[in-house]
GUFITOR-12840 format. One record per residue: residue number from 1; residue in three letters; y negated, x, z of N, C-alpha, C in turn. Coordinates in steps of 0.2 Angstrom, whole numbers, plus 5000, padded with zeros to 4 digits. Last residue first. Layout:
N
  num  residuo  n_yy  n_xx  n_zz  ca_yy  ca_xx  ca_zz  c_yy  c_xx  c_zz
  NUM      ala     Y     X     Z      Y      X      Z     Y     X     Z
...
//
This chain:
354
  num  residuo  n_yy  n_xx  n_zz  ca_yy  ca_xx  ca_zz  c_yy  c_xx  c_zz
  354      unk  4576  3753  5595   4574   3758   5596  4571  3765  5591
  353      unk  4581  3742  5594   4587   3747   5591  4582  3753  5593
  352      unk  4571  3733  5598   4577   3734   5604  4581  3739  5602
  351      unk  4562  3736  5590   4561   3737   5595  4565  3737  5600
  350      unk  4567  3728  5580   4566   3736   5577  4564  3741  5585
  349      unk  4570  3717  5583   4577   3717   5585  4574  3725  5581
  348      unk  4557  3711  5585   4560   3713   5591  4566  3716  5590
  347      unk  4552  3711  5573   4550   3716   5576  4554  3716  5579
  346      unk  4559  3699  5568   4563   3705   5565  4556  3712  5569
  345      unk  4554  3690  5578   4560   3691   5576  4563  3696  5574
  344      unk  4541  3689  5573   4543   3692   5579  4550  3693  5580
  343      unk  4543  3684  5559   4539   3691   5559  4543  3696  5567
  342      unk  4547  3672  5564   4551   3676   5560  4551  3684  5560
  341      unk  4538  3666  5569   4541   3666   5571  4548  3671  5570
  340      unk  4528  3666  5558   4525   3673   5562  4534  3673  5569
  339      unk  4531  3657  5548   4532   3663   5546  4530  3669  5552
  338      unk  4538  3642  5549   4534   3644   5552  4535  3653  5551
  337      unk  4543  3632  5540   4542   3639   5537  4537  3642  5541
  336      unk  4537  3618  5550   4539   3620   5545  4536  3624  5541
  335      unk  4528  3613  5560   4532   3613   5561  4536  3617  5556
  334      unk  4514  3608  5552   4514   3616   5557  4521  3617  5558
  333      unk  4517  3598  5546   4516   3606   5541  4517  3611  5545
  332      unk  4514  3589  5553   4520   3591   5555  4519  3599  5551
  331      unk  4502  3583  5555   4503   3589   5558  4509  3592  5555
  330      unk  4500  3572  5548   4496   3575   5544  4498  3584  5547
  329      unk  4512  3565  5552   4511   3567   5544  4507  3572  5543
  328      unk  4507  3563  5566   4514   3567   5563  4515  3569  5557
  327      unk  4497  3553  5563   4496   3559   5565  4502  3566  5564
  326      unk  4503  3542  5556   4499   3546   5553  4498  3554  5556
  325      unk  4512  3539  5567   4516   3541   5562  4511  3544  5559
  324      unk  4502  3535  5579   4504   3540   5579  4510  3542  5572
  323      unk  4497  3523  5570   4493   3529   5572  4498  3537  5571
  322      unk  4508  3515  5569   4508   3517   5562  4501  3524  5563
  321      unk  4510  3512  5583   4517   3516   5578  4515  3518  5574
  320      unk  4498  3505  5582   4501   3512   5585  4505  3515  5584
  319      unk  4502  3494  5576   4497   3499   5576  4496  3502  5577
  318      unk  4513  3487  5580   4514   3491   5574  4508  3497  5571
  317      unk  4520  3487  5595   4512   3487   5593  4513  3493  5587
  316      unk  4533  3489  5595   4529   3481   5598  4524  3481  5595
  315      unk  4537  3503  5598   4542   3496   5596  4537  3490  5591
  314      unk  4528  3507  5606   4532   3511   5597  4533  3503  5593
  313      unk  4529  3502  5617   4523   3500   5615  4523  3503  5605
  312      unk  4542  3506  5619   4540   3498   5620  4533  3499  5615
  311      unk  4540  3518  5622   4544   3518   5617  4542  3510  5614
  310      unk  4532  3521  5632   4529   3522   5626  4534  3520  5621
  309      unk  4536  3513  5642   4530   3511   5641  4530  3513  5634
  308      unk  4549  3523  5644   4550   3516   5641  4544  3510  5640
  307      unk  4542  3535  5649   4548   3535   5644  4547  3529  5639
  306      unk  4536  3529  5660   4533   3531   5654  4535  3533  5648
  305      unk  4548  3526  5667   4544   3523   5666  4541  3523  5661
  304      unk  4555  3542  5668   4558   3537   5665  4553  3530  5663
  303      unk  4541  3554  5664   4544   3548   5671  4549  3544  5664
  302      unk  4533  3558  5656   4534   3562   5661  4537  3558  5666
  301      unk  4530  3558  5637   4533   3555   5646  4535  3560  5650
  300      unk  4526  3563  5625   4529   3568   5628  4529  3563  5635
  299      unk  4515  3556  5617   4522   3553   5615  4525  3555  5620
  298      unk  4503  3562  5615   4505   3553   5616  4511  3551  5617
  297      unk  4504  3575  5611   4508   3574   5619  4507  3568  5619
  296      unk  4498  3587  5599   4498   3580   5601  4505  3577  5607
  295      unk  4499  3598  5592   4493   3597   5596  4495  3589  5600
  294      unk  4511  3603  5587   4508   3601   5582  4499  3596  5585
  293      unk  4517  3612  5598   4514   3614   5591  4509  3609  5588
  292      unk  4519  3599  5605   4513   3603   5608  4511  3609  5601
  291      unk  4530  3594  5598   4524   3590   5598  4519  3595  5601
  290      unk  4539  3603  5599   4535   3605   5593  4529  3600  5595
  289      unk  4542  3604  5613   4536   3609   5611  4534  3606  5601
  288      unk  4547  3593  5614   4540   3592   5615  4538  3598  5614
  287      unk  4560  3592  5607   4554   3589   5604  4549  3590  5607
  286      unk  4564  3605  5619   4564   3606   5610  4558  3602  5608
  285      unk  4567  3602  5633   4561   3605   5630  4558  3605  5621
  284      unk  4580  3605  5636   4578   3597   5636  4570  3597  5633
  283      unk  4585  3618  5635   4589   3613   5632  4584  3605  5630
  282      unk  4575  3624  5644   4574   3625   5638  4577  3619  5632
  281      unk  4571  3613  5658   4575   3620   5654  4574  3619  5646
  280      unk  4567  3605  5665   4563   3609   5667  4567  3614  5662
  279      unk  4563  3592  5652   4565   3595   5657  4562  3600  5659
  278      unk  4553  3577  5642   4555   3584   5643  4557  3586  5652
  277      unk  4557  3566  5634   4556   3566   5642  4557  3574  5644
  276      unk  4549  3558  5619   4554   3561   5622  4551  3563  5632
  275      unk  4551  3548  5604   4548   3547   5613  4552  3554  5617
  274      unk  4545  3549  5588   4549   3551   5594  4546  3551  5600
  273      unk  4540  3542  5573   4537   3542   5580  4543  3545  5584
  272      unk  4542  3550  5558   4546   3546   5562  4543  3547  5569
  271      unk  4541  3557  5547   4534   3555   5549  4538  3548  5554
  270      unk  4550  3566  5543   4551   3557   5541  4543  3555  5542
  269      unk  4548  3578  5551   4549   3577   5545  4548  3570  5540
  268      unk  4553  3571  5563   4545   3574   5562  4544  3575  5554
  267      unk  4568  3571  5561   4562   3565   5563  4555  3567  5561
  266      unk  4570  3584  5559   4570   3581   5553  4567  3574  5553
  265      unk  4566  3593  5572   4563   3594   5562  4562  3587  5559
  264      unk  4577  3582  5578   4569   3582   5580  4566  3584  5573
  263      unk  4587  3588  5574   4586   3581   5573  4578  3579  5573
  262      unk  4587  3603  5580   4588   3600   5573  4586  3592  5570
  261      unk  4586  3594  5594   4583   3601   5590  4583  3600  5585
  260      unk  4584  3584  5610   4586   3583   5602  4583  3592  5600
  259      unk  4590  3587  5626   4588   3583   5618  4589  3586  5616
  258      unk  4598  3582  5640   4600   3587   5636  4594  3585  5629
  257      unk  4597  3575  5650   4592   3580   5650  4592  3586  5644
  256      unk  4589  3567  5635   4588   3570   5642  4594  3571  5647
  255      unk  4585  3562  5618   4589   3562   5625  4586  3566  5630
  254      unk  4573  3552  5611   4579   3560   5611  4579  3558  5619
  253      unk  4573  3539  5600   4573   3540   5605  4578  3548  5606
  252      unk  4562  3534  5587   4566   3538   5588  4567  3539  5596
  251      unk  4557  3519  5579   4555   3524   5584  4564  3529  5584
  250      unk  4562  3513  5567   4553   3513   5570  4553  3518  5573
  249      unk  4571  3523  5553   4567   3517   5560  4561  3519  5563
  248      unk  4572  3526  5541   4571   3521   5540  4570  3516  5547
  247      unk  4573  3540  5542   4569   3538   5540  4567  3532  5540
  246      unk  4588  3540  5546   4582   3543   5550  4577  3540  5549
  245      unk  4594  3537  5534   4593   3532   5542  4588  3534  5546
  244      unk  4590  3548  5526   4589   3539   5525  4588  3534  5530
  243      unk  4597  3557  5533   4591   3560   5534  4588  3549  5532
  242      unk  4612  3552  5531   4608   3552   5538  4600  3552  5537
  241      unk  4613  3555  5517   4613   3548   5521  4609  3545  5527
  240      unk  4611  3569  5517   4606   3563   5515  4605  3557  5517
  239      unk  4626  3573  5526   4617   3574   5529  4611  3568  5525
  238      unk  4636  3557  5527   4635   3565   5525  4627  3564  5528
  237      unk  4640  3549  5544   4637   3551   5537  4636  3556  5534
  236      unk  4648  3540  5556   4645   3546   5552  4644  3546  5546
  235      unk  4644  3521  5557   4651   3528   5557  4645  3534  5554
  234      unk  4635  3518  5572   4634   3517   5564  4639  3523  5562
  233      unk  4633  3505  5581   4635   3509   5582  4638  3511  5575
  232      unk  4620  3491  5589   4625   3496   5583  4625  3503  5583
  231      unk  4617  3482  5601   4618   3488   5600  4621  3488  5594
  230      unk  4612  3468  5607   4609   3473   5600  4611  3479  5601
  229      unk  4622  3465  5615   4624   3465   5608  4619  3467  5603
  228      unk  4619  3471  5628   4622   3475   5621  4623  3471  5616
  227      unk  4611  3462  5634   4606   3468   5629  4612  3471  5623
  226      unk  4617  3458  5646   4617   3455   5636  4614  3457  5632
  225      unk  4622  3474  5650   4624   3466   5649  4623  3464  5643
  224      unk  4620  3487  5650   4615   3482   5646  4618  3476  5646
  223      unk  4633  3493  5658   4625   3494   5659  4618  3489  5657
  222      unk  4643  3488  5651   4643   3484   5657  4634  3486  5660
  221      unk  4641  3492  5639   4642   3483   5637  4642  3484  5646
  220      unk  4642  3506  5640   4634   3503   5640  4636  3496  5639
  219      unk  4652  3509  5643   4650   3509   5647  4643  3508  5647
  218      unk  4660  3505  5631   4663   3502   5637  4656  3503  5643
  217      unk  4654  3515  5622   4653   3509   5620  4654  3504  5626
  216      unk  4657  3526  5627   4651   3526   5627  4649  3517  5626
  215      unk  4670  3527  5626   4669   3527   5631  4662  3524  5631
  214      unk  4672  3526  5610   4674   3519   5614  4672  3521  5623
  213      unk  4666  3539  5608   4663   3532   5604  4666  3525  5609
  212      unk  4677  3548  5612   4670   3546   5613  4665  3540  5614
  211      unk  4689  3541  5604   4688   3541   5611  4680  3542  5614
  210      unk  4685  3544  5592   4686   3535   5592  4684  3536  5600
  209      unk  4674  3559  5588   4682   3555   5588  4680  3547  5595
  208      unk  4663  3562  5586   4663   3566   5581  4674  3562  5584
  207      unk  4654  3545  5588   4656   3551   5590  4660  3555  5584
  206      unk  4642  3536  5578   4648   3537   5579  4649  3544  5582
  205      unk  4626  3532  5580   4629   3535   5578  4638  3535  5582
  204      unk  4614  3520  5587   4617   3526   5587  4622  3528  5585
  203      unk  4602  3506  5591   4607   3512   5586  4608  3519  5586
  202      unk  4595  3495  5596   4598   3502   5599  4604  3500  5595
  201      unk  4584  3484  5593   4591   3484   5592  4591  3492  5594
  200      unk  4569  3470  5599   4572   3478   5598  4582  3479  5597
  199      unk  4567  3458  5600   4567   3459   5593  4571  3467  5592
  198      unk  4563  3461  5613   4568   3455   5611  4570  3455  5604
  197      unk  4560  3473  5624   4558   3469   5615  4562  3465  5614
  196      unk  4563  3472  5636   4554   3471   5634  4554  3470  5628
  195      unk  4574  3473  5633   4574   3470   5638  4566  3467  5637
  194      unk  4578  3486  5627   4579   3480   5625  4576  3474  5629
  193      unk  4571  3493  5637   4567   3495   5632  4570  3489  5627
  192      unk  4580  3493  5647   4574   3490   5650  4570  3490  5643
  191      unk  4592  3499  5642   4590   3492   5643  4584  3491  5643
  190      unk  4587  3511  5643   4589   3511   5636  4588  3502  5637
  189      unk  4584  3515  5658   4578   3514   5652  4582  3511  5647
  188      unk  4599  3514  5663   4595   3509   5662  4588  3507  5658
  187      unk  4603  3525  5654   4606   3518   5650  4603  3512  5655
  186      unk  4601  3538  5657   4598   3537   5650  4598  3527  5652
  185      unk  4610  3543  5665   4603   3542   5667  4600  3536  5663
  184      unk  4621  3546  5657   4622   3538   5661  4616  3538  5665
  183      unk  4616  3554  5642   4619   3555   5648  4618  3546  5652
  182      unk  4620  3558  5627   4618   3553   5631  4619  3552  5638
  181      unk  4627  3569  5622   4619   3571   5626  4618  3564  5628
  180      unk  4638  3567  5614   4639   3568   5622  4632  3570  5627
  179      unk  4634  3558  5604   4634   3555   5610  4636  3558  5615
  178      unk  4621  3568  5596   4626   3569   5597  4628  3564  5603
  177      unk  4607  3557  5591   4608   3563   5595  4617  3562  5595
  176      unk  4599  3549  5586   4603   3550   5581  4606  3555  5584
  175      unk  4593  3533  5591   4596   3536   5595  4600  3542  5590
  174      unk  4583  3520  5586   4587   3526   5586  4587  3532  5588
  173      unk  4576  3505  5585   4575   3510   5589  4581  3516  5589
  172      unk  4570  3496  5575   4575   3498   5576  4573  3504  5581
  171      unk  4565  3479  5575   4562   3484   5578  4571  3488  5578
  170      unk  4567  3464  5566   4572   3470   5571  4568  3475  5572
  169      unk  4568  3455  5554   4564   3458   5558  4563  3463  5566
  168      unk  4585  3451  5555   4578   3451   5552  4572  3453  5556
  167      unk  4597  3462  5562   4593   3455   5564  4584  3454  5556
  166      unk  4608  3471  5552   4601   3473   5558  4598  3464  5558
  165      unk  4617  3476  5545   4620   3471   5550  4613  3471  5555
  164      unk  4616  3492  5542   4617   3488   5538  4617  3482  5546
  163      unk  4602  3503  5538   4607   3502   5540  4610  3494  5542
  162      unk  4595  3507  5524   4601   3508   5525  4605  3508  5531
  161      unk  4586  3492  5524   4585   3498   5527  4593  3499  5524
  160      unk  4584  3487  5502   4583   3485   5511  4586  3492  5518
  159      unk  4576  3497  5490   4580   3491   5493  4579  3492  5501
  158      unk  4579  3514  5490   4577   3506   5488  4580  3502  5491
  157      unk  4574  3531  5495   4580   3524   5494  4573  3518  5492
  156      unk  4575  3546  5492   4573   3541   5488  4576  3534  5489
  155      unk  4580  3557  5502   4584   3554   5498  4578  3547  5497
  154      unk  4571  3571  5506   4575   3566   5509  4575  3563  5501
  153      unk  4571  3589  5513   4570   3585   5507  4574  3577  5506
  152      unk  4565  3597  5527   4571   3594   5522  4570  3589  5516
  151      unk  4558  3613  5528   4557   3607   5528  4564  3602  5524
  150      unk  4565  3624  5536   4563   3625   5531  4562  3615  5530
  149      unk  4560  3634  5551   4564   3629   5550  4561  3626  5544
  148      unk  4560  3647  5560   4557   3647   5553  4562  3640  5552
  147      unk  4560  3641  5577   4565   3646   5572  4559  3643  5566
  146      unk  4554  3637  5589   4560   3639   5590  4561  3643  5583
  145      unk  4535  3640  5584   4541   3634   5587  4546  3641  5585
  144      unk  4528  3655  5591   4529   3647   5587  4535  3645  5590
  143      unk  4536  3669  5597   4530   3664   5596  4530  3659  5592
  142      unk  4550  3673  5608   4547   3671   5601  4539  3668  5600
  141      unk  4554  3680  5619   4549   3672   5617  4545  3674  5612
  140      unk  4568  3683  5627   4563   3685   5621  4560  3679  5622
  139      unk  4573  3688  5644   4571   3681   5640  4566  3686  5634
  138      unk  4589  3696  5648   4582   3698   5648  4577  3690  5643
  137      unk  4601  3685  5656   4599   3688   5650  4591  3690  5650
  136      unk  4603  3675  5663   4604   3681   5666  4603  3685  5662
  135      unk  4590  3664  5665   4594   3667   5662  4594  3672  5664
  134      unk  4578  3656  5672   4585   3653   5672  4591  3654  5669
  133      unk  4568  3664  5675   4572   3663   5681  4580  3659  5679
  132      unk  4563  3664  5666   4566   3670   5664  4571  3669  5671
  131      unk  4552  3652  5664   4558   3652   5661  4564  3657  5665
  130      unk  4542  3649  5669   4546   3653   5675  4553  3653  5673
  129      unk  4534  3642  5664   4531   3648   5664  4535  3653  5668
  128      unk  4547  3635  5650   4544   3634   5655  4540  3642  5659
  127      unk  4547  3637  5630   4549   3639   5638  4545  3638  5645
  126      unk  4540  3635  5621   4545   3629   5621  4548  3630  5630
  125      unk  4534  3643  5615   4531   3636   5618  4536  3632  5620
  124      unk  4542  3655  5615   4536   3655   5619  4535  3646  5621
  123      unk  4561  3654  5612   4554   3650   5611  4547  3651  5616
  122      unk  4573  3666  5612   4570   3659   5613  4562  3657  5613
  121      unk  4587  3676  5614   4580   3676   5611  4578  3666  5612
  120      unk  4590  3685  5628   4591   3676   5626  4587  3677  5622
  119      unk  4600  3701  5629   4593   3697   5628  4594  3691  5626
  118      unk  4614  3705  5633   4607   3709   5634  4602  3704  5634
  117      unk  4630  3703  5636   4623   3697   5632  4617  3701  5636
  116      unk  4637  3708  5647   4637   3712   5642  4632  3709  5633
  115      unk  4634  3696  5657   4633   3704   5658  4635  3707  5650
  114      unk  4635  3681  5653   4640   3686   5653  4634  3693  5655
  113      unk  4627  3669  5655   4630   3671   5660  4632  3678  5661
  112      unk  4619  3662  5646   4626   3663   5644  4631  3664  5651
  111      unk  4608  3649  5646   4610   3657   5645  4617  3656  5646
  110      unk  4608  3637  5630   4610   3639   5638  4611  3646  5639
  109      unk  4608  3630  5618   4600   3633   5622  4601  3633  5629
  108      unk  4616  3636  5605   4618   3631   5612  4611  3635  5616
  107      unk  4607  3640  5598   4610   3638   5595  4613  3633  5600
  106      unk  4597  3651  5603   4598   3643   5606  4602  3638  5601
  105      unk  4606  3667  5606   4600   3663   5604  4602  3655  5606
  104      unk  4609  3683  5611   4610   3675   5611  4605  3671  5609
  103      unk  4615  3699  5609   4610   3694   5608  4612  3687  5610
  102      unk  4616  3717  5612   4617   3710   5611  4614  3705  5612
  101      unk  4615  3733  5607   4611   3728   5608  4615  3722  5607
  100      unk  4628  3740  5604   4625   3742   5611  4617  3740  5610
   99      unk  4641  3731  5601   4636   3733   5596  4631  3736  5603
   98      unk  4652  3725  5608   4655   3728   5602  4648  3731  5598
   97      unk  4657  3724  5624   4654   3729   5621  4654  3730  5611
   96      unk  4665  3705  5627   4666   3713   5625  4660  3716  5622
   95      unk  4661  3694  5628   4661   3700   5635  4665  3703  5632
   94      unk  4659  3689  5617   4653   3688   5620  4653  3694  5627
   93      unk  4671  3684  5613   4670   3689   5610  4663  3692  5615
   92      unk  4673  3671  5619   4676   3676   5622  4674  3684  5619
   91      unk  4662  3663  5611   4661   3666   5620  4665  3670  5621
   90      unk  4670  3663  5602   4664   3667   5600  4662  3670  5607
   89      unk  4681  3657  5603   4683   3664   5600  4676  3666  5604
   88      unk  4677  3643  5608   4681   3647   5612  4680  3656  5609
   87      unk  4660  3636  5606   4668   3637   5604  4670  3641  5606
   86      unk  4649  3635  5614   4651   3629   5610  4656  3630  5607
   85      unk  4645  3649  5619   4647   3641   5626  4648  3635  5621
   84      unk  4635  3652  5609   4639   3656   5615  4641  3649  5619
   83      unk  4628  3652  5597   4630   3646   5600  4636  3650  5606
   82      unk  4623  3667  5590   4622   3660   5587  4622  3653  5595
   81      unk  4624  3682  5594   4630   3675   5594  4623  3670  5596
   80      unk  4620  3697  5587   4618   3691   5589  4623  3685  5587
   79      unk  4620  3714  5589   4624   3708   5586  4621  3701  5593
   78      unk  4615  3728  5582   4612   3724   5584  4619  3717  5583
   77      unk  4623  3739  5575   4614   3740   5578  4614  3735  5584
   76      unk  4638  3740  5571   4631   3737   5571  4628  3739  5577
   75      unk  4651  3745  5564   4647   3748   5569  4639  3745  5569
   74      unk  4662  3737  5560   4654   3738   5555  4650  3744  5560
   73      unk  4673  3737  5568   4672   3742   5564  4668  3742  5559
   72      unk  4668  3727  5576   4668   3733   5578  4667  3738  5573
   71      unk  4673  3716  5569   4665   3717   5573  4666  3725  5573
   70      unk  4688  3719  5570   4684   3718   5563  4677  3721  5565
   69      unk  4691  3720  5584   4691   3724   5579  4688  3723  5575
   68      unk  4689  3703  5587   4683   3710   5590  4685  3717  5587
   67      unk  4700  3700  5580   4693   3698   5578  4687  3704  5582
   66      unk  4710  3705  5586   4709   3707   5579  4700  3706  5579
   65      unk  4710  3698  5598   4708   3707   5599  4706  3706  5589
   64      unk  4706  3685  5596   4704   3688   5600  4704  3697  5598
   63      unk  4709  3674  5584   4715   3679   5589  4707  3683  5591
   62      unk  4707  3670  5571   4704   3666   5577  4711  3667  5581
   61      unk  4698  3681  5561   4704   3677   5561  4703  3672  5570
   60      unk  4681  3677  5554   4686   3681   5558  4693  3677  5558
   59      unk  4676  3679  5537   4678   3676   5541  4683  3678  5546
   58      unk  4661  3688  5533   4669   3688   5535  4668  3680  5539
   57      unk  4650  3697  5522   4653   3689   5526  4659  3689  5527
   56      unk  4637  3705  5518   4642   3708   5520  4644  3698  5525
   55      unk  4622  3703  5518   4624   3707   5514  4632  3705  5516
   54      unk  4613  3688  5517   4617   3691   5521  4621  3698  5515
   53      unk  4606  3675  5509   4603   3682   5515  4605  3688  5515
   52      unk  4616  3670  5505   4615   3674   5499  4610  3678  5504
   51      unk  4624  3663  5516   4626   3668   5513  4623  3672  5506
   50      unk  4614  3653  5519   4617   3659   5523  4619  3665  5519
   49      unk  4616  3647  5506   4611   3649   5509  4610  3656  5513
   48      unk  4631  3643  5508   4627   3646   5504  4619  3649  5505
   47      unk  4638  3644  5525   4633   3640   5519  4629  3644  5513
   46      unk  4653  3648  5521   4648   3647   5524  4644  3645  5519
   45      unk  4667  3635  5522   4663   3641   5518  4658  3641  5521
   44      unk  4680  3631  5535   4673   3630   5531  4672  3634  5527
   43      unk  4689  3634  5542   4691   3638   5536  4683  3633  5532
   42      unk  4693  3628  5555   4694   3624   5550  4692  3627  5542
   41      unk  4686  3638  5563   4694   3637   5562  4696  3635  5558
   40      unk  4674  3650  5561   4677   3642   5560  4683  3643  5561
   39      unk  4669  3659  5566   4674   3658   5569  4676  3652  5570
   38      unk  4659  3671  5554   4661   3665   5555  4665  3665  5561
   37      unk  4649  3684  5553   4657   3683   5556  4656  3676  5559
   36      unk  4637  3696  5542   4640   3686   5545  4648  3687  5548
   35      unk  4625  3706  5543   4633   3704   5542  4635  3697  5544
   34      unk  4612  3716  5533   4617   3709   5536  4622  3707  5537
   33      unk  4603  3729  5536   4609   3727   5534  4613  3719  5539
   32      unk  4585  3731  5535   4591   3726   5540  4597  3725  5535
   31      unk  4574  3735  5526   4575   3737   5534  4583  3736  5535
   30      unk  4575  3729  5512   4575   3738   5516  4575  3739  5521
   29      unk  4574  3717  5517   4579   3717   5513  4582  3727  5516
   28      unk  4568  3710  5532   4567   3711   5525  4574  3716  5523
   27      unk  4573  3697  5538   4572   3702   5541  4573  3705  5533
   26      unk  4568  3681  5534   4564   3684   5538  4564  3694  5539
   25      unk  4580  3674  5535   4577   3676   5529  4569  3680  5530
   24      unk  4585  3674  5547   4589   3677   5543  4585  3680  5536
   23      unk  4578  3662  5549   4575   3669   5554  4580  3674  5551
   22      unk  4581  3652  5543   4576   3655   5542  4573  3663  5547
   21      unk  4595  3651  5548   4594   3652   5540  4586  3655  5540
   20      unk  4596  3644  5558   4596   3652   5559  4594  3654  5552
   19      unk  4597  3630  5558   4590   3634   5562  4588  3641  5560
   18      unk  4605  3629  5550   4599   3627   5548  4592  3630  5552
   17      unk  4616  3631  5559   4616   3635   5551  4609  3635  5549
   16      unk  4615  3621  5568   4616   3629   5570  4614  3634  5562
   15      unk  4619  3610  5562   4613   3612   5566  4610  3619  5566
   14      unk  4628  3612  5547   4626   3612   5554  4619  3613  5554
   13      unk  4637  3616  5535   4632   3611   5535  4631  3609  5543
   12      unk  4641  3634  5541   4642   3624   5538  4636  3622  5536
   11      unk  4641  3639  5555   4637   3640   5546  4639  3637  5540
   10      unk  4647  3639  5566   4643   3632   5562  4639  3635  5558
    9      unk  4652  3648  5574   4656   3645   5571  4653  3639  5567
    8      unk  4644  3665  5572   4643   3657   5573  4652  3655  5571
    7      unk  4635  3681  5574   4642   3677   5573  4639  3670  5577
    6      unk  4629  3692  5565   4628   3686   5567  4633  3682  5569
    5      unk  4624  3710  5567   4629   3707   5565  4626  3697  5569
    4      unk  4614  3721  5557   4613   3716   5562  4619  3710  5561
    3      unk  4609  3740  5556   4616   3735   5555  4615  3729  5559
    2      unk  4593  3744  5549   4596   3742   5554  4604  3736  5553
    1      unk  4596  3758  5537   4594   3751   5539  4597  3749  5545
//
């Protein structure tokens, strides 16, 4: 069997765990020996899921040479790093030789740089036509969306929205993106968008620490003047929690130039409108390729301007919200257990091992 090693530090309840779980279940049992190398620190369990895929689960030690030891003596076919540029062990692991196919994927959806990262596997639709220019890595393109993404299962609520402190009749506009993808491009659209709703509130999420969260907060009360007091700012949540919030706003707004991935699924999954502003890189491309999977660009802006046309008109005109949310329900199916995305996934790694 082909030996295929994965290393991540987010096989937790992550982003990263979620996307990769379906491309993991994808390479079949008789072909592909599996291995998992963790580089939590904080000593998470993998996710179960993960780990019933997988033949073989380490967690490495988090020292450099030991840990490229371990890798090394599976003797792998193939090793693929998950998030290269989101934690220290893995990128440093990443220049060294340890498997004579290596991989990166869009766990972090940036090439990596390193000369010893052979291929960036990543998304036909999702790539621009002159992608390969933006990785020092040979570019895979997958077909379909980004990863076999397994639909999510959301929490039954009752009663009033689960977010708390909202004006009556409040237009929520949500923001569920990590705050360090809110870039200071973002915050005069963010006004302009309170500004033409009077009834609109901007909500987003707590940093992963107080510092974050208080910088963000200082620096949109002098951006949106008196627009910030509709700002809330919601403490973190386990996943069902969140998936409830999710589902319980009007519009959804993804970042730039960095957005949304995992979040996106799970919005589309809601039958949640999303406004997105796609870049010229992979990073900023996520939600509009699935919207072009799933046929439909009402939504995909091509100017700040148009960004805040379409999110105003989400907001305000209940009848198009409720259009474009029917259209998302009826497509989103194409988004999830997408199976040819999987298939090319475990051809290319029969192709690379030779």
């Amino acid at each position: 069997r082909i030996r295929v090693g994965l290393v991540s530090s987010y096989l937790r309840e992550h982003a990263v765990a979620w996307t990769m779980q379906g491309l993991l279940e994808h390479l079949p049992k008789d072909k592909f020996e599996i291995f998992i190398y963790s580089t939590d620190r904080r000593g998470q369990p993998i996710l179960p899921r993960i780990a019933a895929v997988s033949d073989h689960q380490h967690v490495l030690p988090h020292a450099l040479e030991p840990a490229r030891q371990r890798i090394a003596e599976a003797e792998l076919d193939v090793l693929v790093y998950a998030d290269v540029g989101m934690e220290t062990l893995s990128t440093c692991l990443a220049h060294a030789r340890l498997a004579p196919v290596q991989c990166a994927t869009w766990g972090h959806p940036v090439t990596t740089g390193i000369p010893t990262v052979d291929y960036f596997i990543s998304s036909d639709v999702a790539e621009p036509s002159d992608a390969q220019l933006h990785y020092s890595e040979t570019l895979i393109r997958l077909s379909g969306v980004q990863t076999c993404y397994r639909r999510p299962a959301f929490p039954t609520v009752h009663g009033p929205t689960p977010i708390p402190d909202l004006p009556a009749g409040g237009t929520i506009y949500l923001c569920p993106q990590s705050l360090f993808k809110i870039h200071p491009d973002m915050d005069r659209p963010l006004a302009e968008i309170l500004r033409r709703d009077p009834a609109g509130v901007l909500v987003a999420f707590e940093g992963s620490t107080a510092t974050i969260t208080a910088r963000l907060r200082d620096r949109w009360r002098a951006a949106l003047g008196d627009c910030f007091a509709r700002v809330r700012f919601l403490p973190r949540v386990a996943p069902m929690q969140f998936l409830a919030i999710l589902a319980s706003a009007d519009v959804l707004l993804d970042t730039w130039p960095f957005g949304g991935g995992n979040t996106s699924y799970q919005g589309f999954a809601a039958g949640v409108p999303i406004v997105t502003l796609p870049g010229r890189f992979l990073r900023g491309r996520g939600t509009a390729a699935l919207y072009r999977h799933m046929d439909y660009t009402g939504c995909i802006a091509d100017s700040t301007e148009t960004y805040v046309d379409t999110a105003v008109r989400l907001g305000t005109d209940a009848d198009f919200r409720a259009e474009v949310a029917s259209v998302i329900r009826e497509r989103s199916g194409l988004l999830f257990d997408d199976e040819s995305v999987g298939r090319d996934f475990a051809q290319f790694l029969v192709a690379a091992t030779g």
